[in-house]
Backbone as numpy.savetxt, mean C-alpha at the origin, in Angstrom:
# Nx Ny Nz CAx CAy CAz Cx Cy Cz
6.66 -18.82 -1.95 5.81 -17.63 -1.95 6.70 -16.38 -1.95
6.29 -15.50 -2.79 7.10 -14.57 -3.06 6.84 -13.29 -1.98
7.95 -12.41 -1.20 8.14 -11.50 -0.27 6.96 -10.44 -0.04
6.07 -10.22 0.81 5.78 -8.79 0.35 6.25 -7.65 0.79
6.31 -7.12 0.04 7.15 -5.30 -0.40 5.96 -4.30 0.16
6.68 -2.90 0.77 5.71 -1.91 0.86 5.88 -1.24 -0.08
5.92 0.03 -0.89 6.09 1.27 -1.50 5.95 2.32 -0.71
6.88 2.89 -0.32 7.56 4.42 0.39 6.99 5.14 -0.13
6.47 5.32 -1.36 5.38 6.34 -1.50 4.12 6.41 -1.33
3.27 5.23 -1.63 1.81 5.16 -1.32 1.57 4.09 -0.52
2.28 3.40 -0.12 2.35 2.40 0.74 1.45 1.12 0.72
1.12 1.31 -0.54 0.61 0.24 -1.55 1.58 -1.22 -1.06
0.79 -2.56 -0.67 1.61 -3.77 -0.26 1.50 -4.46 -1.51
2.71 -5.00 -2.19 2.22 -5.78 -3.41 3.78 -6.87 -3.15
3.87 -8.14 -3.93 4.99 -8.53 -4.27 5.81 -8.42 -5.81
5.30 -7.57 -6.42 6.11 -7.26 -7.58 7.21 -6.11 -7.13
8.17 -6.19 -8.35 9.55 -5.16 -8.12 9.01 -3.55 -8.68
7.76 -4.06 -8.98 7.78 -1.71 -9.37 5.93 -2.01 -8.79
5.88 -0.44 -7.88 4.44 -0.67 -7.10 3.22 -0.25 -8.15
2.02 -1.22 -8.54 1.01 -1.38 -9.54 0.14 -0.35 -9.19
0.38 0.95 -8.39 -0.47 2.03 -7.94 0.27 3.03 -8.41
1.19 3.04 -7.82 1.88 4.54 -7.99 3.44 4.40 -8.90
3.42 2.94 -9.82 4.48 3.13 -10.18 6.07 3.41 -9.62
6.05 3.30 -8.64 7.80 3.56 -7.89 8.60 2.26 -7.89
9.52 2.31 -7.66 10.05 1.03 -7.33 11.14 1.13 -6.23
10.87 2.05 -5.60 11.49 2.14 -4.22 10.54 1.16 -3.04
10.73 0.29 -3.16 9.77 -0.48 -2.61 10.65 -1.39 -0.88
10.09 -1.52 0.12 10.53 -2.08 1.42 10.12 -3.46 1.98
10.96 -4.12 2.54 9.99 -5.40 3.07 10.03 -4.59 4.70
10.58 -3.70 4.99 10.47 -3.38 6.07 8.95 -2.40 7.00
8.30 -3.03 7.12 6.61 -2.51 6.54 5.62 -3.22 8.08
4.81 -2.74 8.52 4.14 -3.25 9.80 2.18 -2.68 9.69
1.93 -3.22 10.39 -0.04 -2.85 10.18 -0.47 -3.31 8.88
-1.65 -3.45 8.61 -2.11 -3.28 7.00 -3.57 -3.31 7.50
-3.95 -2.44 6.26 -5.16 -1.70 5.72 -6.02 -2.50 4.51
-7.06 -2.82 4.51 -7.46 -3.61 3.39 -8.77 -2.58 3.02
-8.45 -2.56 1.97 -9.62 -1.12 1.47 -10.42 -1.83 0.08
-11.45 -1.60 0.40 -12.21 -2.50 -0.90 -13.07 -1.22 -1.42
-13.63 -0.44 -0.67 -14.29 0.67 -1.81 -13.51 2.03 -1.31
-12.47 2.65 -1.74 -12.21 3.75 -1.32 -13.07 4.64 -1.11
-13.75 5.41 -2.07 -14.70 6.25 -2.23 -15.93 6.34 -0.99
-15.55 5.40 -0.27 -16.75 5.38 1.18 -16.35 5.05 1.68
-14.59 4.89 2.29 -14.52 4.83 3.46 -13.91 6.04 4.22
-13.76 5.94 5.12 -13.15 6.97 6.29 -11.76 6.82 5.97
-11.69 5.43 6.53 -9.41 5.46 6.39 -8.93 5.70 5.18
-9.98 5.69 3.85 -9.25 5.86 3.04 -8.54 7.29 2.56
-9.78 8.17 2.65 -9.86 9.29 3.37 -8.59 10.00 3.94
-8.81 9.64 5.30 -7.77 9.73 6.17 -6.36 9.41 5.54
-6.04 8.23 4.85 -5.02 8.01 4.74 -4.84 8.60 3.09
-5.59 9.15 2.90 -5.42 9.33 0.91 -4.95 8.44 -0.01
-6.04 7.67 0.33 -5.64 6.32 -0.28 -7.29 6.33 -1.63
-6.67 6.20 -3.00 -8.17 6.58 -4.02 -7.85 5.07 -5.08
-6.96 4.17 -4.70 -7.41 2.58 -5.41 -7.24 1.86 -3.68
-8.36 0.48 -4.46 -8.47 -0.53 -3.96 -7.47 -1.57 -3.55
-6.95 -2.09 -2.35 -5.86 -2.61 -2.37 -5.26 -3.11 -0.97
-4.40 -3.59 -0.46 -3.61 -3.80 0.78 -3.02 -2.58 0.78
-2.84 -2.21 2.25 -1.83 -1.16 2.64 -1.03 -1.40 3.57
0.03 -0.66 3.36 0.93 -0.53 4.79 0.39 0.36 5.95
0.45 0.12 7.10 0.09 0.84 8.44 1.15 2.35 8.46
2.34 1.43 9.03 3.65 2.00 8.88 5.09 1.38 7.84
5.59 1.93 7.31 6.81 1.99 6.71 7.86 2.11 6.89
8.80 1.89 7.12 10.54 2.66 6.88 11.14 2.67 6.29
């Protein structure tokens, strides 16, 4: 099973080498919490966190 990675920029959790949201490839396994967002557009955390696709998230990052 392949690693999962955060992205330092949107903190998008994926296991590919470039992040399928925001395009970066500064990507971390060093990554803690996660967020599971299924309709952005109505939720609060997404909101909160400015998060506008559907997806796993990171909590925190480094």
């Amino acid at each position: 099973m392949a690693r999962e990675m955060a992205c330092r920029k949107c903190k998008h959790v994926t296991t590919e080498k470039v992040c399928p949201v925001c395009k970066s490839s500064d990507l971390t396994p060093d990554w803690s919490g996660v967020v599971l967002v299924v309709d952005p557009s109505n939720s609060q955390i997404s909101k909160i966190l400015s998060i506008t696709k559907k997806g796993k998230y990171a909590i925190k990052v480094t």
